[in-house]
PDBQT receptor file of N, H, CA, C and O in Angstrom, charges set to zero:
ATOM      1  N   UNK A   1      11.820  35.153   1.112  1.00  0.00    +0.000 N 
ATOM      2  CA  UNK A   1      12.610  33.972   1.449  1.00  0.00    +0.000 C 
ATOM      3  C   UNK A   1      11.765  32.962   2.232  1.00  0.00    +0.000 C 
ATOM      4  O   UNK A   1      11.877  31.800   1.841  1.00  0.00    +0.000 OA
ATOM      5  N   UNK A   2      10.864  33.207   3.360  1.00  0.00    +0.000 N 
ATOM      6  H   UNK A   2      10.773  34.151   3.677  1.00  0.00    +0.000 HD
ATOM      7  CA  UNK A   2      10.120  32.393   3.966  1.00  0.00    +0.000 C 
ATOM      8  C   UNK A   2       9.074  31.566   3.152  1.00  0.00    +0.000 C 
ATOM      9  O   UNK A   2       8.729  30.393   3.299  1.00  0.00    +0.000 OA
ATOM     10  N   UNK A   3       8.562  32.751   2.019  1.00  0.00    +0.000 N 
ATOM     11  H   UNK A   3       8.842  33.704   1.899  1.00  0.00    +0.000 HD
ATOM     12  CA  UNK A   3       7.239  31.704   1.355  1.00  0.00    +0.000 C 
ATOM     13  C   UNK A   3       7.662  30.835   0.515  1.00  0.00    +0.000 C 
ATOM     14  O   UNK A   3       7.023  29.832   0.195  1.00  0.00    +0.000 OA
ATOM     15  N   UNK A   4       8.820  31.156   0.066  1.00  0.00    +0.000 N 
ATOM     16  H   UNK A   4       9.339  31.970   0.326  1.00  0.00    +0.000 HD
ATOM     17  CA  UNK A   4       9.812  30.106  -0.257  1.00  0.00    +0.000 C 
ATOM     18  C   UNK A   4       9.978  29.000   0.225  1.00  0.00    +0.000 C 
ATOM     19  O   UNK A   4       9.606  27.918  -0.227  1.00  0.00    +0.000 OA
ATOM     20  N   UNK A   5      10.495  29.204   1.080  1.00  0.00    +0.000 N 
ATOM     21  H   UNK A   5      10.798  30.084   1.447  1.00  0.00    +0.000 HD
ATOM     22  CA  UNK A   5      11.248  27.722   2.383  1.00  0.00    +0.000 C 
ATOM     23  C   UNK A   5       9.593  26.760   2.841  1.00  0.00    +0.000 C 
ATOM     24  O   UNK A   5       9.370  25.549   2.869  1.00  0.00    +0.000 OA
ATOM     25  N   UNK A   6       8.800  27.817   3.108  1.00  0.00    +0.000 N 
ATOM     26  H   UNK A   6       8.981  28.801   3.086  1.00  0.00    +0.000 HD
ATOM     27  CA  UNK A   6       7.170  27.200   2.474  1.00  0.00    +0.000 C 
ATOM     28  C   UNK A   6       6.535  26.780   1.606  1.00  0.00    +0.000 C 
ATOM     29  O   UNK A   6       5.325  26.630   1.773  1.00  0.00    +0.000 OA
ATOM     30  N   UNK A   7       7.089  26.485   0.509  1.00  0.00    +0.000 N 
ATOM     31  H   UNK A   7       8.072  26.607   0.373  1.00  0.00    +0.000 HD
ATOM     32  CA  UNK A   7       6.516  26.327  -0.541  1.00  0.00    +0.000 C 
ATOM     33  C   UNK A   7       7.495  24.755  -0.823  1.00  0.00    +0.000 C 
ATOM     34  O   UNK A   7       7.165  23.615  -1.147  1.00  0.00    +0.000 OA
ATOM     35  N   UNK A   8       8.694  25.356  -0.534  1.00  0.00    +0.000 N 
ATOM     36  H   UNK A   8       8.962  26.283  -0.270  1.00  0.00    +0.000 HD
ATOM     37  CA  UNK A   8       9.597  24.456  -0.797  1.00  0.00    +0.000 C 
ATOM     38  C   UNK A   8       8.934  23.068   0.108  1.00  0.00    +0.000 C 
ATOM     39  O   UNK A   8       8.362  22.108  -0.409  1.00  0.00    +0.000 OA
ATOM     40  N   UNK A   9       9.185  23.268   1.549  1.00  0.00    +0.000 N 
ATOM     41  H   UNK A   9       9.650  24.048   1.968  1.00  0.00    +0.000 HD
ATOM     42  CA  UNK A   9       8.546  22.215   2.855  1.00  0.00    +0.000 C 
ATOM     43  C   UNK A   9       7.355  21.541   2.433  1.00  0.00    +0.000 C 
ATOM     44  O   UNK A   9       7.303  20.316   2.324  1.00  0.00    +0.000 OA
ATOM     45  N   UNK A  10       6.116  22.539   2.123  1.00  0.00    +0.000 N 
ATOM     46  H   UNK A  10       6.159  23.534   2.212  1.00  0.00    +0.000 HD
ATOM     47  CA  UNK A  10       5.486  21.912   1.100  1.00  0.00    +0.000 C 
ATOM     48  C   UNK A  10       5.030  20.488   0.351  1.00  0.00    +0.000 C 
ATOM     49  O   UNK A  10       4.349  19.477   0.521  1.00  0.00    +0.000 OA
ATOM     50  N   UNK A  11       6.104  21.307  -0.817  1.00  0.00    +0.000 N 
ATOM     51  H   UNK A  11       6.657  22.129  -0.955  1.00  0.00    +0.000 HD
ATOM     52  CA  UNK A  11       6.523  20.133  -1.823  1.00  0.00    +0.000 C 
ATOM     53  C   UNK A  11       6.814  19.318  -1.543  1.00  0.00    +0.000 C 
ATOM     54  O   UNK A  11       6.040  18.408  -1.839  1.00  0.00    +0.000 OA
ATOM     55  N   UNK A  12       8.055  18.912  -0.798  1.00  0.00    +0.000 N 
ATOM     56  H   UNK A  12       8.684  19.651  -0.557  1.00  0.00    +0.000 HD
ATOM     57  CA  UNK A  12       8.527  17.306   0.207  1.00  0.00    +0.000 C 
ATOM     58  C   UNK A  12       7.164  16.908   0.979  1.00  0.00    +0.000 C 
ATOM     59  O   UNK A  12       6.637  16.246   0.085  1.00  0.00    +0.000 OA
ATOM     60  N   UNK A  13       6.657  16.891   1.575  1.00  0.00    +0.000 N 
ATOM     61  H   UNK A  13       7.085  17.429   2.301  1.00  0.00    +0.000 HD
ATOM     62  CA  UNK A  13       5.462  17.048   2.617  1.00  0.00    +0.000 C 
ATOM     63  C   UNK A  13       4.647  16.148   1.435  1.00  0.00    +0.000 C 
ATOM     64  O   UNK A  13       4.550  14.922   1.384  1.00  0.00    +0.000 OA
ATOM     65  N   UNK A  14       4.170  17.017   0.631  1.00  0.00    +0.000 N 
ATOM     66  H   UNK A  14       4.248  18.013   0.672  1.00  0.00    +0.000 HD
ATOM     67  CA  UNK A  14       3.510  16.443  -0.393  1.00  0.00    +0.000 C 
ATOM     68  C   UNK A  14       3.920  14.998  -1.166  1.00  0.00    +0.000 C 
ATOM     69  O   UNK A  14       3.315  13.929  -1.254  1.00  0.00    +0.000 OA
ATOM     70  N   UNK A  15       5.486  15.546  -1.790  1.00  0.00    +0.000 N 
ATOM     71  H   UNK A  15       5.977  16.414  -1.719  1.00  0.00    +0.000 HD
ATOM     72  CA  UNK A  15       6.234  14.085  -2.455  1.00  0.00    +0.000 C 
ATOM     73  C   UNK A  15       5.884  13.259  -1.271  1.00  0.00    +0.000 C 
ATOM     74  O   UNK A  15       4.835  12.623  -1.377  1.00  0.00    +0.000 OA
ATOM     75  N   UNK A  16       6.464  13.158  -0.314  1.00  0.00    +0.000 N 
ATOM     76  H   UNK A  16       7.315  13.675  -0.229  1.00  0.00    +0.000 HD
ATOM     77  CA  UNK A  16       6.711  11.754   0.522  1.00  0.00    +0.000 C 
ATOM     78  C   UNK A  16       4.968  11.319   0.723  1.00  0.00    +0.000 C 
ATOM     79  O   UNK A  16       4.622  10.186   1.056  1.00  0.00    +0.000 OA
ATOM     80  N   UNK A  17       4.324  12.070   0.543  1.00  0.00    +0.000 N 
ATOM     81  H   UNK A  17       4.605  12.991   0.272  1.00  0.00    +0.000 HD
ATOM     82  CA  UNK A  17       2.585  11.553   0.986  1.00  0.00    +0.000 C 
ATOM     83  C   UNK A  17       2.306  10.905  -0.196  1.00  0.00    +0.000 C 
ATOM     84  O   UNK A  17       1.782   9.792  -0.245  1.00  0.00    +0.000 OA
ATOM     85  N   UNK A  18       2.701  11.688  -1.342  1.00  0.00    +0.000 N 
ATOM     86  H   UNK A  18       3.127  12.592  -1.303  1.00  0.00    +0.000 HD
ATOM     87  CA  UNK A  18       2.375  10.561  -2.340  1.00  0.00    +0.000 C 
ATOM     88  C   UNK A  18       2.999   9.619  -2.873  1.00  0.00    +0.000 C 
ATOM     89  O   UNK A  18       2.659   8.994  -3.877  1.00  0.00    +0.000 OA
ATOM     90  N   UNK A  19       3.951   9.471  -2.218  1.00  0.00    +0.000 N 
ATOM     91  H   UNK A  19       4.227   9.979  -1.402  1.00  0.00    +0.000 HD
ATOM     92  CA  UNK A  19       5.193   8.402  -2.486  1.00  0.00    +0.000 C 
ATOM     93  C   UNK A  19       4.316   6.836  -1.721  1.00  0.00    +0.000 C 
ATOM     94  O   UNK A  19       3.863   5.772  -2.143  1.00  0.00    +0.000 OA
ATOM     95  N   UNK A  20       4.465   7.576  -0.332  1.00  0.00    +0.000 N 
ATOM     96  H   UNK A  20       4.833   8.441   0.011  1.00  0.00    +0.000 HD
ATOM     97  CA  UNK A  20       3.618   6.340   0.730  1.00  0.00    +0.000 C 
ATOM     98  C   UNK A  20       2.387   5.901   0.478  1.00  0.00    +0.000 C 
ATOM     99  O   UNK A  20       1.898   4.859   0.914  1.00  0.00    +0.000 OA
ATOM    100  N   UNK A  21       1.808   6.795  -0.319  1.00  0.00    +0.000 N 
ATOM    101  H   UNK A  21       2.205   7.642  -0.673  1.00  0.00    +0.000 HD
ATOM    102  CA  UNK A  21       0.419   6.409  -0.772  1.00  0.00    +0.000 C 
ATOM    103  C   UNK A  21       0.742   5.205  -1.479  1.00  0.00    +0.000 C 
ATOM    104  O   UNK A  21       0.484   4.099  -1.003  1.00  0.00    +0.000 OA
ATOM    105  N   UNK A  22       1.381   5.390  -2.764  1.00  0.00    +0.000 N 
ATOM    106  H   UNK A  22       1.590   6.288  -3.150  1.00  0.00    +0.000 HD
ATOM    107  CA  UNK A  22       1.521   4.748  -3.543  1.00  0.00    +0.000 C 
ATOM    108  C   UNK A  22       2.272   3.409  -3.064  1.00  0.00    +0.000 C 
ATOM    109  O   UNK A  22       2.145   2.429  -3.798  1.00  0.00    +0.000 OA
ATOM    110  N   UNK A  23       2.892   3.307  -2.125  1.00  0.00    +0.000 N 
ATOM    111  H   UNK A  23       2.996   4.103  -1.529  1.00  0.00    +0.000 HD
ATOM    112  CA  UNK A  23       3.133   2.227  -1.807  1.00  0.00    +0.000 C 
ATOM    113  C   UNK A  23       2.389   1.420  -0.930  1.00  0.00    +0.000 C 
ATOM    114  O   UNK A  23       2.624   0.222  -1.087  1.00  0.00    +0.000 OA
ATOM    115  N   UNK A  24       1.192   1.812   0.343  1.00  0.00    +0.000 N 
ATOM    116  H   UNK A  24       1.001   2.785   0.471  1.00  0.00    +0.000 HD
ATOM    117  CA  UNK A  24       0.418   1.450   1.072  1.00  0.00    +0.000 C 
ATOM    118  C   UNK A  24      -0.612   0.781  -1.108  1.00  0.00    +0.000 C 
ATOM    119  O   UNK A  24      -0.809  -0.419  -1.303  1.00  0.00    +0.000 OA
ATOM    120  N   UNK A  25      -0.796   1.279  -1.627  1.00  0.00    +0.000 N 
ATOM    121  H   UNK A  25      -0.635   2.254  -1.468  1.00  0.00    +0.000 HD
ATOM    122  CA  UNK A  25      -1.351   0.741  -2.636  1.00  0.00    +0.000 C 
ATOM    123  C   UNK A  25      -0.881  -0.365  -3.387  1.00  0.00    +0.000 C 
ATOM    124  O   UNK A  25      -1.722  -1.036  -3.986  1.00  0.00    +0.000 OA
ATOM    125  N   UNK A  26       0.657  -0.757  -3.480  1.00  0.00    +0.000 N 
ATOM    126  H   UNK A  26       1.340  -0.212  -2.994  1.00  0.00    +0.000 HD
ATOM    127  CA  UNK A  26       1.065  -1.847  -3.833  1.00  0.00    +0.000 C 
ATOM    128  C   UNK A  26       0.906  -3.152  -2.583  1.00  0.00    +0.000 C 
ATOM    129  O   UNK A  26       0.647  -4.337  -2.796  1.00  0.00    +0.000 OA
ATOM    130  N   UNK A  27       1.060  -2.738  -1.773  1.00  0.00    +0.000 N 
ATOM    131  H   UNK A  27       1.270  -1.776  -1.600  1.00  0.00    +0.000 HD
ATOM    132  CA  UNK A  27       0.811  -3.478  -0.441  1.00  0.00    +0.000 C 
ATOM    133  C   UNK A  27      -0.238  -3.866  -0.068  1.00  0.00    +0.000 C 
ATOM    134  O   UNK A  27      -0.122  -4.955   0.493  1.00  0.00    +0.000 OA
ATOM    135  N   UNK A  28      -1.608  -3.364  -0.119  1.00  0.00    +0.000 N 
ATOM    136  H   UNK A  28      -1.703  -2.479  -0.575  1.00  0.00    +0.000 HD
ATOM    137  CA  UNK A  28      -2.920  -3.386  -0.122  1.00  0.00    +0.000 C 
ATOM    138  C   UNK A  28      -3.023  -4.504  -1.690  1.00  0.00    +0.000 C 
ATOM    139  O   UNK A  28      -3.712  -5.525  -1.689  1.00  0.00    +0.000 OA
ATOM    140  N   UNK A  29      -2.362  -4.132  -2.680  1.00  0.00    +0.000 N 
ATOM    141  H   UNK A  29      -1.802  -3.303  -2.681  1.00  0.00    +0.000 HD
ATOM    142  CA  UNK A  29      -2.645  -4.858  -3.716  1.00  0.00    +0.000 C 
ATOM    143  C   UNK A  29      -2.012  -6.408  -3.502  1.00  0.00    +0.000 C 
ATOM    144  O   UNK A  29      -2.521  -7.441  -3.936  1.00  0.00    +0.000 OA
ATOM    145  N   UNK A  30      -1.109  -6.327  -2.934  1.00  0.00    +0.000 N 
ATOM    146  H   UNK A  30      -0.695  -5.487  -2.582  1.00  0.00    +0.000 HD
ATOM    147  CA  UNK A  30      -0.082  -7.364  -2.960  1.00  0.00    +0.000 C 
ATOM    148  C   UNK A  30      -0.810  -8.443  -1.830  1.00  0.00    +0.000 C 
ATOM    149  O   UNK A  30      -0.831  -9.657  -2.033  1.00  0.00    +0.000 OA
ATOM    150  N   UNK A  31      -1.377  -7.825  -0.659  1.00  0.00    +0.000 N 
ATOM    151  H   UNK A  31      -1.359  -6.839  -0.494  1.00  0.00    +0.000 HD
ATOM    152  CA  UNK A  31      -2.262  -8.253   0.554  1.00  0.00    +0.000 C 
ATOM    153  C   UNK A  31      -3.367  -9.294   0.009  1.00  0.00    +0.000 C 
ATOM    154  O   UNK A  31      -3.648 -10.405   0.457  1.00  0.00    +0.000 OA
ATOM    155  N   UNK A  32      -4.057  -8.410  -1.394  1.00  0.00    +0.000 N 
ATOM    156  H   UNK A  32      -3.829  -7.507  -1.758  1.00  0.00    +0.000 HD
ATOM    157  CA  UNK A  32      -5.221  -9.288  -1.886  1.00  0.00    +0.000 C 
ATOM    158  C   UNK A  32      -5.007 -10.164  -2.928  1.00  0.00    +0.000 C 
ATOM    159  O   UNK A  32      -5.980 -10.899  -3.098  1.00  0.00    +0.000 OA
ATOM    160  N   UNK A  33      -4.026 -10.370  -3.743  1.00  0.00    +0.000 N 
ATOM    161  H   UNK A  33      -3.236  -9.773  -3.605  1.00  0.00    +0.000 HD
ATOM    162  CA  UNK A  33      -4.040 -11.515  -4.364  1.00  0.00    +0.000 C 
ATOM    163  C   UNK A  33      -3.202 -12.892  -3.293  1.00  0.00    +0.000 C 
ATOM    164  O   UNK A  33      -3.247 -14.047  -3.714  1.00  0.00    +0.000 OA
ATOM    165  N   UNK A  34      -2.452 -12.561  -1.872  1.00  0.00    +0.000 N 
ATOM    166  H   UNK A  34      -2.415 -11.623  -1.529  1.00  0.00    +0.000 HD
ATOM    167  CA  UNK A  34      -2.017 -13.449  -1.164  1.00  0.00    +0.000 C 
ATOM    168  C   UNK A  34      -3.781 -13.681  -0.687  1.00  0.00    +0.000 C 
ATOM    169  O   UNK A  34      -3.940 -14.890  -0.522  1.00  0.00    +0.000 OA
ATOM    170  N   UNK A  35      -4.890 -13.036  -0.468  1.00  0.00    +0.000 N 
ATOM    171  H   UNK A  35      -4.761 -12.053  -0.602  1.00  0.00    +0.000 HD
ATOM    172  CA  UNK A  35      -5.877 -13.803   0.673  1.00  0.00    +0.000 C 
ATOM    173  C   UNK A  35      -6.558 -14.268  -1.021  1.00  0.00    +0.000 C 
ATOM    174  O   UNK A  35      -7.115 -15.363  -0.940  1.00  0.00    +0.000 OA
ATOM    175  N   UNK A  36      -6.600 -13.806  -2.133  1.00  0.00    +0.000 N 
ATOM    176  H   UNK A  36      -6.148 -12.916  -2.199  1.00  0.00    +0.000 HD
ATOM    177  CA  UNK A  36      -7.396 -14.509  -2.985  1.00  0.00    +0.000 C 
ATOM    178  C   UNK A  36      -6.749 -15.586  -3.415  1.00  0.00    +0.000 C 
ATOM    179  O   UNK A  36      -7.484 -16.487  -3.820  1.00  0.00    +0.000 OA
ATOM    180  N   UNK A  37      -5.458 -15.801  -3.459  1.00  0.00    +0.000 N 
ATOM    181  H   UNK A  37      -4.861 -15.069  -3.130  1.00  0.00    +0.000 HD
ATOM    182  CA  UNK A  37      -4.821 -17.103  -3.822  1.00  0.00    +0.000 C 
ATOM    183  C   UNK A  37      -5.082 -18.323  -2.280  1.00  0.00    +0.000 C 
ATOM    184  O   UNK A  37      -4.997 -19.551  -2.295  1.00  0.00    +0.000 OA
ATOM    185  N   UNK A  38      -5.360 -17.541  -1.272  1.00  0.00    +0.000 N 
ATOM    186  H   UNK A  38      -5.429 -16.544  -1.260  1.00  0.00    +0.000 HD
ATOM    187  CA  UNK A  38      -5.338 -18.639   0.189  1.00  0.00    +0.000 C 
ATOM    188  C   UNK A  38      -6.872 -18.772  -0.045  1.00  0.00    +0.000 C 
ATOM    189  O   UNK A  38      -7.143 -19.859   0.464  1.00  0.00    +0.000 OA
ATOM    190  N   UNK A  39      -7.962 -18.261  -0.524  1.00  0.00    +0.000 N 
ATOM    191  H   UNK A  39      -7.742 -17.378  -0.938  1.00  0.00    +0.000 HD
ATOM    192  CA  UNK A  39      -9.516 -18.549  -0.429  1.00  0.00    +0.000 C 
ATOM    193  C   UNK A  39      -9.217 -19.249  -2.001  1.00  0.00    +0.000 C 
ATOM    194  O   UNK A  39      -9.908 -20.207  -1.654  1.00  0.00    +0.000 OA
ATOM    195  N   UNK A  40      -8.960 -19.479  -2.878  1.00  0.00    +0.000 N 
ATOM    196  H   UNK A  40      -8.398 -18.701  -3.159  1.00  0.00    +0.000 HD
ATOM    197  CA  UNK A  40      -8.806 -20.488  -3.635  1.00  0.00    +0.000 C 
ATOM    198  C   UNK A  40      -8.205 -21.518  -3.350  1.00  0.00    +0.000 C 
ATOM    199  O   UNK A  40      -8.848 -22.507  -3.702  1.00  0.00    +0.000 OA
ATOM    200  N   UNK A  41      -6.944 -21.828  -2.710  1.00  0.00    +0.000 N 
ATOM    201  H   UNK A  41      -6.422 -21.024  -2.424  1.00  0.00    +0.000 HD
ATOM    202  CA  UNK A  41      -6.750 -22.776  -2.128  1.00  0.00    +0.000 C 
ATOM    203  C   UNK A  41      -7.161 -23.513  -1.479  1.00  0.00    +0.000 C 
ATOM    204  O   UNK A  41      -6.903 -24.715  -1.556  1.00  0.00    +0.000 OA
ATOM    205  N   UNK A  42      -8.188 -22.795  -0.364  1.00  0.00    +0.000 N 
ATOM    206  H   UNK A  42      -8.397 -21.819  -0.301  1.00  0.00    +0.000 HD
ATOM    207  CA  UNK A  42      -8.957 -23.335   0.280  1.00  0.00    +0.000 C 
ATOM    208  C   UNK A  42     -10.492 -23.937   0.331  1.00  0.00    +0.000 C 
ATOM    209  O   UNK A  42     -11.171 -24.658   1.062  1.00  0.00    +0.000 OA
ATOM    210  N   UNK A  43     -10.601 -23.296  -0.732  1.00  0.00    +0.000 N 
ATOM    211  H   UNK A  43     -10.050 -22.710  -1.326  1.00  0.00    +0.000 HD
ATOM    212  CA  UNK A  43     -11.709 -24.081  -1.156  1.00  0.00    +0.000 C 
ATOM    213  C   UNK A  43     -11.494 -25.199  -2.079  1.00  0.00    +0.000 C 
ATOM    214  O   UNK A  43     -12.477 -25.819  -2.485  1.00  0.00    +0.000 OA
ATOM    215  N   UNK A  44     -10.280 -25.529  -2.463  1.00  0.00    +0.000 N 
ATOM    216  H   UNK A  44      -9.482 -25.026  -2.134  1.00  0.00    +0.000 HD
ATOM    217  CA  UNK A  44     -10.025 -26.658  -3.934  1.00  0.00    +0.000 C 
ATOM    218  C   UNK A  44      -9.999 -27.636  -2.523  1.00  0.00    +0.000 C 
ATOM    219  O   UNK A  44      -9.962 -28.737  -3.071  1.00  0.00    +0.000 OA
ATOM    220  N   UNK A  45      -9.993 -27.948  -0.951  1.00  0.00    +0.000 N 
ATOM    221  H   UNK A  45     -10.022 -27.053  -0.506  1.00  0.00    +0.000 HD
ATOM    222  CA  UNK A  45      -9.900 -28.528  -0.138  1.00  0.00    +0.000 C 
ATOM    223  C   UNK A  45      -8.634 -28.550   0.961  1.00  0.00    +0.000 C 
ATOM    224  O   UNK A  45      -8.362 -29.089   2.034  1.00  0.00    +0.000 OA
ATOM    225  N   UNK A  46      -8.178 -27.842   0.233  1.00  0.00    +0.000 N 
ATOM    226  H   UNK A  46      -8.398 -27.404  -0.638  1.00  0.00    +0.000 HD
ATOM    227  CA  UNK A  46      -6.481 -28.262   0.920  1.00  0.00    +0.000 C 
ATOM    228  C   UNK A  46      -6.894 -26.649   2.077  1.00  0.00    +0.000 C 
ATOM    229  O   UNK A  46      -7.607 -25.678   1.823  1.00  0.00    +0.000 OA
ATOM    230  N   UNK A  47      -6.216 -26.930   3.117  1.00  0.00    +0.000 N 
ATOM    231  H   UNK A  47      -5.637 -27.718   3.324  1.00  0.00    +0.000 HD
ATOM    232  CA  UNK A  47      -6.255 -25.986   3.936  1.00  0.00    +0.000 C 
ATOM    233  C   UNK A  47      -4.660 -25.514   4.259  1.00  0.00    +0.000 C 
ATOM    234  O   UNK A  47      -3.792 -26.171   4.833  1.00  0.00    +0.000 OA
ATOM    235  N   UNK A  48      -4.544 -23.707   3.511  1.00  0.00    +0.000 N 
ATOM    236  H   UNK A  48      -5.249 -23.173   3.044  1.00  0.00    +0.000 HD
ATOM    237  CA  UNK A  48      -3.637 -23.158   3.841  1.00  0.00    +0.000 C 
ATOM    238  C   UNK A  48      -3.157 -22.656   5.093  1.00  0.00    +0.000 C 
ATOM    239  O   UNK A  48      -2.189 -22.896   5.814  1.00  0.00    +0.000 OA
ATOM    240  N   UNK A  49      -4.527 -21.579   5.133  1.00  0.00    +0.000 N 
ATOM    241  H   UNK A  49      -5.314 -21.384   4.547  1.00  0.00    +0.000 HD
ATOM    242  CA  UNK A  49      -4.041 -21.126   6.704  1.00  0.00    +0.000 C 
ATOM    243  C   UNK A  49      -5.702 -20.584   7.038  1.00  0.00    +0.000 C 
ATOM    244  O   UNK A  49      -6.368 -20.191   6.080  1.00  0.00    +0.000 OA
ATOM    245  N   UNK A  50      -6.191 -20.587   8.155  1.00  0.00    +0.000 N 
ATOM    246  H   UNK A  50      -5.650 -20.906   8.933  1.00  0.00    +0.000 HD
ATOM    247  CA  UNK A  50      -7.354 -20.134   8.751  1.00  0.00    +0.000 C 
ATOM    248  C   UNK A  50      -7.692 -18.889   8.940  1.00  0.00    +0.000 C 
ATOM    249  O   UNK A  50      -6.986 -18.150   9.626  1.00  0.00    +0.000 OA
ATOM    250  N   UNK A  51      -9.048 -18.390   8.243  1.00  0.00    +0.000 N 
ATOM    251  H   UNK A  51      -9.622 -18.991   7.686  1.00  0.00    +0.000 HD
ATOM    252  CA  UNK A  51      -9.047 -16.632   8.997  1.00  0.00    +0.000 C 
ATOM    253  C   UNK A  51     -10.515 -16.599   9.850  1.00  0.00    +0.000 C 
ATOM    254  O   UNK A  51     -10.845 -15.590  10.472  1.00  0.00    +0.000 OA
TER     255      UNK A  51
């Protein structure tokens, strides 16, 4: 019953790590087309925002 309830704990442990992964990865993705769309902007002259 225990290596069970271990195995089981586990598994969640695991799902939610790769759940968050996968979303720190849309976020990270989502992060770089906002600074590559603001360094294109900013170089066509117009100034978005400063880094």
């Amino acid at each position: 019953m225990v290596p069970l309830l271990v195995v089981l704990i586990l598994a969640i442990i695991l799902f939610g790590f790769g759940f968050a992964v996968k979303v720190l990865w849309w976020v990270a993705l989502a992060v770089l087309v906002i600074w590559l769309l603001g360094f294109l902007v900013r170089s066509g002259g117009g100034r978005w925002y400063r880094w």
